[in-house]
Phi, psi and omega in degrees: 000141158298183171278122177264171172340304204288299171343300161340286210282335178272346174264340172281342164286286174326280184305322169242010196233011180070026187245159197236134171249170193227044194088173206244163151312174166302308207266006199112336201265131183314143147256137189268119192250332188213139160216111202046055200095312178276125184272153167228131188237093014285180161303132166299136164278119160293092217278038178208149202258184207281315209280317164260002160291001174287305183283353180281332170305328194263015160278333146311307168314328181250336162297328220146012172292335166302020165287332163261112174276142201088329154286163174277168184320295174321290160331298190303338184275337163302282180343280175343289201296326163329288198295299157321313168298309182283334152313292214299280173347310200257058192251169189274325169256142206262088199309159196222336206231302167174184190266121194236141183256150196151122227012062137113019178222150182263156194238179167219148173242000000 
């Protein structure tokens, strides 16, 4: 069986971007305590369930996952949101409450 997106996106998180989850929510949703050096006190919550980052990938994929060729829509769609995270991550404001999907990207807040 494969990897799903999220999963994906939480060991790429973990493995190349220094981040630490520290456990789930009431509703389920991961906290995120560190990401690339910055800790956050409380943790962001990842607002989103495994079902809708799937579709926010394959909604990237049709936005713009051709950024890489040779690869599938999906991959490409992934990449993308990947790429967004880490924009998002690296703002001039340092986000406090959590990670969010919306129109086909992920934000932080």
């Amino acid at each position: 069986m494969t990897m799903s997106y999220l999963t994906r996106l939480v060991k790429a998180i973990e493995e190349e971007d220094g981040g630490l989850f520290v456990g789930q929510d009431a509703d389920g949703h991961l906290l995120l305590a560190e990401y690339r050096g910055k800790r956050f006190v409380p943790p962001l919550v990842l607002d989103f369930t495994e079902e809708e980052f799937d579709a926010a990938v394959h909604t990237a994929a049709r936005g713009g996952g051709s950024a890489w060729p040779g690869v599938s829509a999906p991959e490409g769609g992934y990449r993308l949101l990947s790429v967004h995270l880490y924009e998002s991550m690296s703002g001039e404001r340092t986000p406090t409450r959590r990670l969010y999907l919306s129109n086909g990207q992920v934000w932080a807040e």
